[in-house]
N, CA and C atoms as an extended XYZ file, in Angstrom:
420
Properties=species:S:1:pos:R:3:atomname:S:1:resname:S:1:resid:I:1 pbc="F F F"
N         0.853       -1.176        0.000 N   UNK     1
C         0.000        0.000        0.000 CA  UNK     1
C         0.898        1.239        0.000 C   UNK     1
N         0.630        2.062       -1.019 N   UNK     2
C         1.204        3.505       -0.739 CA  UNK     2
C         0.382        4.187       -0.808 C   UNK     2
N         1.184        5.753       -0.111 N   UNK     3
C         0.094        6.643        0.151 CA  UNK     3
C         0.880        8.513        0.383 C   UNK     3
N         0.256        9.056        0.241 N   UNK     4
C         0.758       10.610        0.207 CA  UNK     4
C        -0.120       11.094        1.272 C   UNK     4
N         0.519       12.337        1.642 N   UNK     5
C        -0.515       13.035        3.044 CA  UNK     5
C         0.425       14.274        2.715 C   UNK     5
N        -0.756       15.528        2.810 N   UNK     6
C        -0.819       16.772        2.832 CA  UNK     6
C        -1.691       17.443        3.753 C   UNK     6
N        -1.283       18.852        4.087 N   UNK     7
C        -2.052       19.503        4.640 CA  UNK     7
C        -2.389       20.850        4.388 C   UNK     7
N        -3.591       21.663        4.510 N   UNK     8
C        -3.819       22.869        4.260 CA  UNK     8
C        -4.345       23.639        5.690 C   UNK     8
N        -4.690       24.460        6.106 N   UNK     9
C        -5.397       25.214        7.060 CA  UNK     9
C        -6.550       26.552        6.602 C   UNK     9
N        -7.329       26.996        6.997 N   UNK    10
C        -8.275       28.070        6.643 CA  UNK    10
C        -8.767       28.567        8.241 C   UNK    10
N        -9.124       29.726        8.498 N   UNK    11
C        -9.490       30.497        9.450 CA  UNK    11
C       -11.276       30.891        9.116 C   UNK    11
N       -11.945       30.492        9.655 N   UNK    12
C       -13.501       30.693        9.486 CA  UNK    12
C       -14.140       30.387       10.752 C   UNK    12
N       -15.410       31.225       10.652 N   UNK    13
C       -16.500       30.890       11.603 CA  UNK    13
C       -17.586       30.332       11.981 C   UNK    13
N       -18.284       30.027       12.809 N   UNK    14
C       -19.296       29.036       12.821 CA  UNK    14
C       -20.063       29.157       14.161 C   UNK    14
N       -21.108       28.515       13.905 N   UNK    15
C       -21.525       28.284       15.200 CA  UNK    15
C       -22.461       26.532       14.758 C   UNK    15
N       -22.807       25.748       15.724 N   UNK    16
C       -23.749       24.549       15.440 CA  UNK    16
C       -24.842       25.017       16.309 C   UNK    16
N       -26.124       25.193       15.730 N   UNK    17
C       -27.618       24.827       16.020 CA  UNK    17
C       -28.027       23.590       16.384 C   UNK    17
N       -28.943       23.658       17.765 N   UNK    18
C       -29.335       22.568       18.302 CA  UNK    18
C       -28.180       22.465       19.034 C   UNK    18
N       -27.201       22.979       19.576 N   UNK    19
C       -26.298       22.438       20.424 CA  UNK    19
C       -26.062       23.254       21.664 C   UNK    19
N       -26.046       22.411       22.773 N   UNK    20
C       -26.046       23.022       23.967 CA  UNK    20
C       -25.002       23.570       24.721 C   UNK    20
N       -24.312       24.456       24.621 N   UNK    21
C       -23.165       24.584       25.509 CA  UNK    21
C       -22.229       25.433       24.439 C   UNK    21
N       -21.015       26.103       24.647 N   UNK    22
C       -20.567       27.254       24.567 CA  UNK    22
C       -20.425       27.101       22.649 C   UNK    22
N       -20.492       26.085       21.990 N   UNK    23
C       -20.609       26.230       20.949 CA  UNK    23
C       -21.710       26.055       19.818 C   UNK    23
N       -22.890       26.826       20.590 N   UNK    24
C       -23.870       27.416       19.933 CA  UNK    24
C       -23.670       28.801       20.088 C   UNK    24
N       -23.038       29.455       20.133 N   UNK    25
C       -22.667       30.732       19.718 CA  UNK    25
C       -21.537       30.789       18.740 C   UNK    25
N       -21.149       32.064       17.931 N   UNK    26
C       -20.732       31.876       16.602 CA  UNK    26
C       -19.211       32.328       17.475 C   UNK    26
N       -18.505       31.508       17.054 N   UNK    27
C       -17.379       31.591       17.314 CA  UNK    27
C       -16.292       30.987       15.963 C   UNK    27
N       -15.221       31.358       15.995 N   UNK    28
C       -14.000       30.749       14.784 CA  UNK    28
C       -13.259       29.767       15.327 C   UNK    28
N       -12.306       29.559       14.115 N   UNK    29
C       -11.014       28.495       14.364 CA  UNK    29
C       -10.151       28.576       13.542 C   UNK    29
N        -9.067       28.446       13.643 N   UNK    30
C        -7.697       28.676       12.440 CA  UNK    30
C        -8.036       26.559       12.507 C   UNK    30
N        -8.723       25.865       11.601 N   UNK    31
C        -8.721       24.647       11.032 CA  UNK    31
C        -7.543       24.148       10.175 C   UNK    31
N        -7.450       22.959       10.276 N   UNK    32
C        -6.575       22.515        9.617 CA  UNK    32
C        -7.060       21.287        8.944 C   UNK    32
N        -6.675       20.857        7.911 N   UNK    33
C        -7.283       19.755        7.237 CA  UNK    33
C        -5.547       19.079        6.964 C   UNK    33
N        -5.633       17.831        6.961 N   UNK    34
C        -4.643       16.806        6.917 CA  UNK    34
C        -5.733       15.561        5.825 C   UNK    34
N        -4.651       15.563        4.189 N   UNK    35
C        -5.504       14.778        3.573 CA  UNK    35
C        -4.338       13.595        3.038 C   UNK    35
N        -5.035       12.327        3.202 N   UNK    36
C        -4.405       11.444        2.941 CA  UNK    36
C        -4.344       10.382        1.410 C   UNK    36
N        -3.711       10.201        0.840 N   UNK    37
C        -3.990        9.431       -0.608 CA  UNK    37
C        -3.974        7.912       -0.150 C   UNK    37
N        -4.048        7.026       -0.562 N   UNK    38
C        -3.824        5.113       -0.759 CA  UNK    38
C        -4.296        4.897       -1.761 C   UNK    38
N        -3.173        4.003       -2.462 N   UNK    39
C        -3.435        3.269       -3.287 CA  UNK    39
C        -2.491        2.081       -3.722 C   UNK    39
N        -2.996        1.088       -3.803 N   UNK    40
C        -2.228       -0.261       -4.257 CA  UNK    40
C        -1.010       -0.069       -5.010 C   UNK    40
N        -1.472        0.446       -6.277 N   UNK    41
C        -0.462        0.536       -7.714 CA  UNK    41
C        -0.263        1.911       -7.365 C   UNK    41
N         1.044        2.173       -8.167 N   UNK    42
C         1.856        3.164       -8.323 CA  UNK    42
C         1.199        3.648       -9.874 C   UNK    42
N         1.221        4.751      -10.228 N   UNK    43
C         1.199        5.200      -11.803 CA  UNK    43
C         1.927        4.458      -12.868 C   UNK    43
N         1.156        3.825      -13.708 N   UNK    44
C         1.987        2.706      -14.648 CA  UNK    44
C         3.076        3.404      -15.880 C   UNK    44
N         2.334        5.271      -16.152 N   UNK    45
C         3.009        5.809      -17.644 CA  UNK    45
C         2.873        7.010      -16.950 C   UNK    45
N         3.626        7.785      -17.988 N   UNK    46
C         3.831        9.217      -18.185 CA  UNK    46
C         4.028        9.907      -16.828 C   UNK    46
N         3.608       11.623      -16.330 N   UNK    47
C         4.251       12.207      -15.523 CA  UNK    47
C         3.882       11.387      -14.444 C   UNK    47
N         2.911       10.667      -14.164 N   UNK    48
C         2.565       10.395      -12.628 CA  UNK    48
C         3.417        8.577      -12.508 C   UNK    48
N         4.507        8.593      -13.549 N   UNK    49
C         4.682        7.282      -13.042 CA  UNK    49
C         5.317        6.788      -12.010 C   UNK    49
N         5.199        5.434      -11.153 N   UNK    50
C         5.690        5.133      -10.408 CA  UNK    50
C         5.278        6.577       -9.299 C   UNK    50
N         4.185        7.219       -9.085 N   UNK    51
C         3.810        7.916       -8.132 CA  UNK    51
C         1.993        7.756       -7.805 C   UNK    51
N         2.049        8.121       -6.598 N   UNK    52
C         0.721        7.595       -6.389 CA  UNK    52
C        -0.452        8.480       -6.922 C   UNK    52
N         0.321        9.908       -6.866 N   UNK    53
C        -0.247       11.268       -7.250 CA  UNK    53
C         0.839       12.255       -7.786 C   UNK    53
N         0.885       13.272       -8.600 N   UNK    54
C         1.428       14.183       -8.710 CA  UNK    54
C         1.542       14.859       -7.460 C   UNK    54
N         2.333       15.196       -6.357 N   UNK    55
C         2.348       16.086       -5.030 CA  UNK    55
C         1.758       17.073       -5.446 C   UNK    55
N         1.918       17.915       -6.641 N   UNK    56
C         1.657       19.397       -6.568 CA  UNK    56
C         0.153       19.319       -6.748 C   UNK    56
N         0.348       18.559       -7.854 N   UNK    57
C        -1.297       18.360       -7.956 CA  UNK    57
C        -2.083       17.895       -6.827 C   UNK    57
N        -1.859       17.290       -6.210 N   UNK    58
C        -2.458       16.926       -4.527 CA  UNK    58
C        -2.445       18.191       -3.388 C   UNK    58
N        -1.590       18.758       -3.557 N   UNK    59
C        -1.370       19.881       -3.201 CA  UNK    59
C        -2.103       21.564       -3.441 C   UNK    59
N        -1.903       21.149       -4.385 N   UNK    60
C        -3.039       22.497       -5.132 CA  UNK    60
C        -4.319       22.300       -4.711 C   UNK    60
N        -4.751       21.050       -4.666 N   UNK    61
C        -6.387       20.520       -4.873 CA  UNK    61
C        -7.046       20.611       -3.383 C   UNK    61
N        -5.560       20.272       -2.248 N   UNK    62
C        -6.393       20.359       -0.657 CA  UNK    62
C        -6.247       21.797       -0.213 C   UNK    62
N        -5.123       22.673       -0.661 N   UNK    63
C        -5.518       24.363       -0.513 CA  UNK    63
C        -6.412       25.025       -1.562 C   UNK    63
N        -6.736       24.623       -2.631 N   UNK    64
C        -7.564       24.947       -3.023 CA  UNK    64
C        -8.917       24.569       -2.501 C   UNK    64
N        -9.510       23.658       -1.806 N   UNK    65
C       -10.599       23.382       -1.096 CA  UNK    65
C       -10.472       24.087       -0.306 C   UNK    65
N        -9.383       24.204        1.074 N   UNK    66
C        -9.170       25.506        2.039 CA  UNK    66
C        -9.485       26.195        1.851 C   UNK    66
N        -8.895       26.873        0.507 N   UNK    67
C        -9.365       28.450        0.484 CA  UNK    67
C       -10.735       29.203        0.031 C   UNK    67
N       -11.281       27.766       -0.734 N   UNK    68
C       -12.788       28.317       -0.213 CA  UNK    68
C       -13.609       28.702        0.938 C   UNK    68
N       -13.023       27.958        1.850 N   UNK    69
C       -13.364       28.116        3.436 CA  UNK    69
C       -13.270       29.243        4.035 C   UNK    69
N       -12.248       29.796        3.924 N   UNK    70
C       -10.945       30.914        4.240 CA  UNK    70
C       -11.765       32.298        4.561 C   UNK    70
N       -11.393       33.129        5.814 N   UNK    71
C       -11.996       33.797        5.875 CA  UNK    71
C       -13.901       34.389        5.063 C   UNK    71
N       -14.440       32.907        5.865 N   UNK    72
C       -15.782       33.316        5.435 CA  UNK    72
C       -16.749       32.234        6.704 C   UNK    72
N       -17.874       32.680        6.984 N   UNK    73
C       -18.763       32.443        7.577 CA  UNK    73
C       -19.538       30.931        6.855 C   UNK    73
N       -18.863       30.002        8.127 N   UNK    74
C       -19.866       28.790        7.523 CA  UNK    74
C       -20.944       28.137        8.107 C   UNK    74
N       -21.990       28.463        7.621 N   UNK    75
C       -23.176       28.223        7.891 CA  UNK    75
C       -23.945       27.227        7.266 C   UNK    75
N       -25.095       26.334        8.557 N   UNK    76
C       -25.347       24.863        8.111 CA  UNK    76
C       -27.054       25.288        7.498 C   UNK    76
N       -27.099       24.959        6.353 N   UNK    77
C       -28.296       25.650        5.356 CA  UNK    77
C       -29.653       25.913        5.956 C   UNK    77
N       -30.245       26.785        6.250 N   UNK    78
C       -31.779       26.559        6.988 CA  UNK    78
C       -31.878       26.571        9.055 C   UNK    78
N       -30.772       27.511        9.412 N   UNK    79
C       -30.307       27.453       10.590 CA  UNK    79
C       -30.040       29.086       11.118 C   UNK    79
N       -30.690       30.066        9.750 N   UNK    80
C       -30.384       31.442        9.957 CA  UNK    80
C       -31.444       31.993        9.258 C   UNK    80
N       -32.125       32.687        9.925 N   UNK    81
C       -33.371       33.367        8.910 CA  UNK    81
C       -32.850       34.075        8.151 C   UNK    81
N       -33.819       33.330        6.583 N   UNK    82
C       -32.976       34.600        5.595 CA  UNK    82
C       -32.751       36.081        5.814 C   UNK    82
N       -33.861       37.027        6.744 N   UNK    83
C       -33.260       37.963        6.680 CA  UNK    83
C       -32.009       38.236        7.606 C   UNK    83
N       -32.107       37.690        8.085 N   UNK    84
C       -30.530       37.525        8.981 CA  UNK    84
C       -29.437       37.072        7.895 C   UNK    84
N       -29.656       36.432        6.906 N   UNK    85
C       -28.456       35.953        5.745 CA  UNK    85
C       -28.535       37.199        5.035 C   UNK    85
N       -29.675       37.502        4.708 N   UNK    86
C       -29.528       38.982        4.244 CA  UNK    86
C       -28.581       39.948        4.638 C   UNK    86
N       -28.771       40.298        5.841 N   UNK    87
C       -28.561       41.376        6.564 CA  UNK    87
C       -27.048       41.080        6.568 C   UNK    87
N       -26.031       39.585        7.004 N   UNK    88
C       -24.581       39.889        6.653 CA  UNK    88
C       -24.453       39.721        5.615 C   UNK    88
N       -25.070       39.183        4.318 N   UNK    89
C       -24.595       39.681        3.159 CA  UNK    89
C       -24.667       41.107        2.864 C   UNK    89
N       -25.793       41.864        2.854 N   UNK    90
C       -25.589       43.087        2.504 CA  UNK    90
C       -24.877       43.778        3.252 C   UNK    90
N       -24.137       43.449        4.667 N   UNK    91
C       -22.983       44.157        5.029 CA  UNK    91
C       -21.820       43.722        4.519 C   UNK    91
N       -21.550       43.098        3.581 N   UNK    92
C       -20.705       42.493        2.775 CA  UNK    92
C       -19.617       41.085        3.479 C   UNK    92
N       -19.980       40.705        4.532 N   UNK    93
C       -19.941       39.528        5.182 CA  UNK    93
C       -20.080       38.370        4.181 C   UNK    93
N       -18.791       37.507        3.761 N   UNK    94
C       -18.911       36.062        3.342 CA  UNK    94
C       -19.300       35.012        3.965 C   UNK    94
N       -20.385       34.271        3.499 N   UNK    95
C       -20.897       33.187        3.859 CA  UNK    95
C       -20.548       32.320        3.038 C   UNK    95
N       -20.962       30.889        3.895 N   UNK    96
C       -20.326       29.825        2.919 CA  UNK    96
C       -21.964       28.940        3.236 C   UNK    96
N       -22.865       28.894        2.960 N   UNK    97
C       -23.862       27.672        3.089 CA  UNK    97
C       -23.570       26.422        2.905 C   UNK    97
N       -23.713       25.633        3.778 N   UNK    98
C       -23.440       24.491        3.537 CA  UNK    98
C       -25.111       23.290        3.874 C   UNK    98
N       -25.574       22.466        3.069 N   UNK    99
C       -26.217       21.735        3.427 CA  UNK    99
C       -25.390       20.209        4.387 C   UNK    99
N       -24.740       21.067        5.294 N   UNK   100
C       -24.714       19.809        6.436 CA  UNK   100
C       -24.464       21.056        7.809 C   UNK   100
N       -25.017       20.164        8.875 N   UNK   101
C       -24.343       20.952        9.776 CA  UNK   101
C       -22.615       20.566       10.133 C   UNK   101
N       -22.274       22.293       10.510 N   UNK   102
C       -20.624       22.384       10.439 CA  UNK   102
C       -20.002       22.054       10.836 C   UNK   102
N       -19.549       20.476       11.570 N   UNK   103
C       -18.924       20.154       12.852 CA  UNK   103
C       -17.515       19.667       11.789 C   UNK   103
N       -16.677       19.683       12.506 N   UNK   104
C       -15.397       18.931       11.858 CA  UNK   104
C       -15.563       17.559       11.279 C   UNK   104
N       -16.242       16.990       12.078 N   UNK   105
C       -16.691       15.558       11.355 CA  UNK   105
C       -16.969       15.266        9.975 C   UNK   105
N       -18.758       16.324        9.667 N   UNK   106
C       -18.937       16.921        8.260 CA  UNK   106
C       -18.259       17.271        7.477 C   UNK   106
N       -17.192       18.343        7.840 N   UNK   107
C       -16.374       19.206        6.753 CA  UNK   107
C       -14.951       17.872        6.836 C   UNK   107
N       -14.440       17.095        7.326 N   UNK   108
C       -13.930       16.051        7.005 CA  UNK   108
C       -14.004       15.392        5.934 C   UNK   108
N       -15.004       14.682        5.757 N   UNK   109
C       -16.112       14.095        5.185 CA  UNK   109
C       -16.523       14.931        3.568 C   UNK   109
N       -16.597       15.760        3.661 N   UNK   110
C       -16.664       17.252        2.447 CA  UNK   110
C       -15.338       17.170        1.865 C   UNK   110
N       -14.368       17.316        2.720 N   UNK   111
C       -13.454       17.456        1.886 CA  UNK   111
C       -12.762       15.849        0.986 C   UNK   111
N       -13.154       15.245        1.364 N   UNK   112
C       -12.795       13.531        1.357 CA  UNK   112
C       -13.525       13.181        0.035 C   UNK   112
N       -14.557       13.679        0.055 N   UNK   113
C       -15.675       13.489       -0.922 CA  UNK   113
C       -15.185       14.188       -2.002 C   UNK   113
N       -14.976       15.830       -2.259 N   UNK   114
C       -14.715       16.736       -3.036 CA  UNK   114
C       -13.402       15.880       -3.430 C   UNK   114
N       -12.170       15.539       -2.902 N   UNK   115
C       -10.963       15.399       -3.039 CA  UNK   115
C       -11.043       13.946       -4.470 C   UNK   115
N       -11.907       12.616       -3.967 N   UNK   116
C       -12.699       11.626       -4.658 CA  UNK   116
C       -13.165       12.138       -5.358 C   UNK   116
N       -13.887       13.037       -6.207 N   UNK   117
C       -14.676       13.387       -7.234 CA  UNK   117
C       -13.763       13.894       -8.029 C   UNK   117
N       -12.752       14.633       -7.708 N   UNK   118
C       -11.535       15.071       -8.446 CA  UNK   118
C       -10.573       13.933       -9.077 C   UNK   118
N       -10.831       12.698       -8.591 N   UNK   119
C       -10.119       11.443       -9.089 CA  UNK   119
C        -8.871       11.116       -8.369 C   UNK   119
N        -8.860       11.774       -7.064 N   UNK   120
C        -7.972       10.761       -5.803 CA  UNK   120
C        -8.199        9.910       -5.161 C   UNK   120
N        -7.335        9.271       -5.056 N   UNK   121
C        -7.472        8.397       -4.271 CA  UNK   121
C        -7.878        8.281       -2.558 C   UNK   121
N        -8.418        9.308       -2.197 N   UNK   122
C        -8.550       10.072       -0.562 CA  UNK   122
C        -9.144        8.704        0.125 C   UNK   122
N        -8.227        8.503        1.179 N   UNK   123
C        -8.619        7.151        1.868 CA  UNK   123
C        -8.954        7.710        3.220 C   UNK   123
N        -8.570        9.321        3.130 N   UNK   124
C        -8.543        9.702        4.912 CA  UNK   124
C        -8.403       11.056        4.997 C   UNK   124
N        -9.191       11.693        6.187 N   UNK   125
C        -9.067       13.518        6.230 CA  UNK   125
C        -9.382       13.602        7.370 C   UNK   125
N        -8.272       14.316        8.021 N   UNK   126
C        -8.139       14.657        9.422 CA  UNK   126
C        -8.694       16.727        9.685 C   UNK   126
N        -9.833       16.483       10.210 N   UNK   127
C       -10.151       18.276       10.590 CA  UNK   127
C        -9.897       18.597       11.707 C   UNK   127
N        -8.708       19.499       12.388 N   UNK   128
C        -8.362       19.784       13.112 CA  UNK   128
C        -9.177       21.331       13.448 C   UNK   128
N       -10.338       21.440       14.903 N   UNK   129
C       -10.616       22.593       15.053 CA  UNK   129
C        -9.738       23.161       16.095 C   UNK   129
N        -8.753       22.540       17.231 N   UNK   130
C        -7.749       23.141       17.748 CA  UNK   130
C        -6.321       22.253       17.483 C   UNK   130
N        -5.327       22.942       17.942 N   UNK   131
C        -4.361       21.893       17.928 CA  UNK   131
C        -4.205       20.753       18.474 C   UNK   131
N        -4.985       20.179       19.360 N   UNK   132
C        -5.493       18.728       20.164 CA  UNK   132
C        -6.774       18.277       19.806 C   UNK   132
N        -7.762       18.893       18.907 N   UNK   133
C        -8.411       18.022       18.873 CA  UNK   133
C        -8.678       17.728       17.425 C   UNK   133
N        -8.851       16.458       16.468 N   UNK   134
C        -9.340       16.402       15.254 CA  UNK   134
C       -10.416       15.351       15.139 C   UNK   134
N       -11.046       15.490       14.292 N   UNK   135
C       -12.410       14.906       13.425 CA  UNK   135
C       -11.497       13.625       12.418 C   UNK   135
N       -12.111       12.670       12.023 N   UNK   136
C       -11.255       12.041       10.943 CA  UNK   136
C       -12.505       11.313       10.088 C   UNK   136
N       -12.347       11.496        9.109 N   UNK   137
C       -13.363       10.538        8.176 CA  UNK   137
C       -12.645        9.685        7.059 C   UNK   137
N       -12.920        8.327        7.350 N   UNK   138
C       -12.128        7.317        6.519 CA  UNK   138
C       -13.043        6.724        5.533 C   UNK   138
N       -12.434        7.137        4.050 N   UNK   139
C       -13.320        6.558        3.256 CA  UNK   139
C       -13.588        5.162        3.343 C   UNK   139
N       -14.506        4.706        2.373 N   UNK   140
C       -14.749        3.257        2.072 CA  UNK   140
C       -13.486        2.446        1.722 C   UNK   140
């Protein structure tokens, strides 16, 4: 089995609905995402041979997911009255809607998924909301 692991980070805010205790209020996190590749075979031809992934290209693809994140408000879809979505958009406040609620677990899981649809091999994604604690979602 081989495998590659990268990491990106993004700074955003949040809060979870329905939850009791100091993080139902909107608070941030400097996050970190840790993404992992596996795969059996190595690249058989051309640039990716004998590699599991291009690095850069693996690289580009998990800060580029970051930086969608990145300084913007992430919110779990149907958890903010629109005029309240209104009201920080038209103060020019970035939101990010998301149809899941926002826990590290989810956005794990998001990025694992997104990373797979791109045609990696993502076997694993670690969401770090402090430096001790992370979320991990292991693909199939």
């Amino acid at each position: 089995m081989y495998g590659l692991k990268t990491e990106a980070s993004f700074d955003s805010a949040h809060f979870l609905a329905d939850y009791h205790g100091k993080c139902e209020n909107l608070h941030g996190h400097r996050w970190r995402v840790v993404a992992y590749l596996r795969t059996d075979e190595l690249g058989a031809a051309g640039t990716e041979r004998d590699m599991v992934c291009d690095f850069g290209v693996f690289k580009r693809a998990v800060r580029a997911l970051a930086e969608e994140f990145d300084h913007t408000f992430l919110v779990e879809g149907g958890t903010l009255r629109p005029e309240t979505v209104a009201a920080l958009e038209g103060e020019g406040f970035s939101l990010t809607v998301l149809p899941f609620r926002t826990t590290a677990e989810n956005l794990a899981r998001h990025f694992c998924e997104r990373l797979r649809a791109q045609g990696m091999p993502c076997s694993q994604v670690d969401v770090y909301e402090t430096p001790l604690n992370c979320a991990t979602y292991l693909a199939d």
